[in-house]
N, C-alpha and C positions, 0 to 999 in steps of 0.2 A: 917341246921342240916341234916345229912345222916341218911338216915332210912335204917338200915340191917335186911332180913329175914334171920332169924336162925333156922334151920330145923335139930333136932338130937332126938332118941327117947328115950335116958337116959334122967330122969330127973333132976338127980344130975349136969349132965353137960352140960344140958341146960340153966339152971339155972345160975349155977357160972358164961358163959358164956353171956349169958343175962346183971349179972352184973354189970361184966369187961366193958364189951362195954354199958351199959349205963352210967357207971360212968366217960369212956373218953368222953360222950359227944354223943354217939349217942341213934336216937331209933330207938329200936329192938320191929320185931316182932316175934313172938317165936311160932314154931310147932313144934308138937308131932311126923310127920309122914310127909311125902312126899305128900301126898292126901289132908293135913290140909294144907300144904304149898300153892300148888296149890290153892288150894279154899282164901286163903288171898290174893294169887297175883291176883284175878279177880278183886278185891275192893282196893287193896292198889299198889299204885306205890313203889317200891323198887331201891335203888342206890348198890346194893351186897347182893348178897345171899351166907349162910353159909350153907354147903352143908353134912352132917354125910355120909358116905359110906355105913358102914349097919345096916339098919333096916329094920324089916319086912313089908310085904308087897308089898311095890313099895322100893326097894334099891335105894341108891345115884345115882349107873349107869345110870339106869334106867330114873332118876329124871334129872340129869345132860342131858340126850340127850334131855327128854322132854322141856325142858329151851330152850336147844339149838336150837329147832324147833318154840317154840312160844314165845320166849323173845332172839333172837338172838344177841342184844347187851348188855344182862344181865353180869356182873360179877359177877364170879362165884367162890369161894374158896374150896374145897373138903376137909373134916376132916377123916382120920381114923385112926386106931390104929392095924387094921391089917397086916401082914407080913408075910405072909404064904409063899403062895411054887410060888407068882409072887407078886412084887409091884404093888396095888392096887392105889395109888395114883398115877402113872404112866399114868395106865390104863383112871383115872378119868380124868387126863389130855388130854389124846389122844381121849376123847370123849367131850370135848371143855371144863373143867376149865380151869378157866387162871392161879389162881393158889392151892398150896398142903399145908397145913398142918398133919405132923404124930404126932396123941395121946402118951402118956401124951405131951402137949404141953405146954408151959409157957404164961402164960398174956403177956407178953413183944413182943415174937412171935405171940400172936395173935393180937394184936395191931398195930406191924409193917405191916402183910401181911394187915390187912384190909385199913389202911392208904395208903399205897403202890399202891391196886386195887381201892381208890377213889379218885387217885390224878389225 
């Protein structure tokens, strides 16, 4: 069984998130914050990390290069729902996810991308 760290600071959509993916079969660890995230990965092994774009604090960005410096073969998936005045999911990409999800998303969509990065 895959164990996915899921890291967004809404709780509603931590949650529903949490879920979906445990009800296909995997287990999720679930943080609050990017800083909680970090502190699970010292003690738990991870096969994908779900990655929110913003929240305060330490942002996705942010979180995304830190990965990329001490977990370099981490896969990594970027969630947001922002679209302002530059794609942000873009950007998370060009700082090493491997891949994007944009908010609202669909279960079906999140299913496939996490499938997809544990095959």
């Amino acid at each position: 069984m895959a164990t996915i760290l899921l890291i967004d600071d809404e709780d509603q959509v931590r949650i529903l998130l949490q879920i979906a993916l445990e009800g296909a079969g995997y287990r999720v660890l679930a943080a609050e914050s990017g800083q909680h995230g970090l502190r699970l990965l010292q003690h738990q092994a991870v096969d994908l990390i779900l990655v929110d774009i913003f929240m305060p604090e330490m942002d996705g960005f942010e979180l995304i290069q830190r990965l990329r410096t001490t977990r370099p073969n981490s896969k990594i998936i970027a969630i947001s729902g922002g679209s302002w005045e530059w794609d942000y999911l873009d950007t998370a990409k060009h700082l090493g996810a491997n891949d994007t999800l944009k908010k609202p998303l669909s279960l079906q969509e999140l299913l496939h991308a996490v499938s997809s990065q544990l095959k």
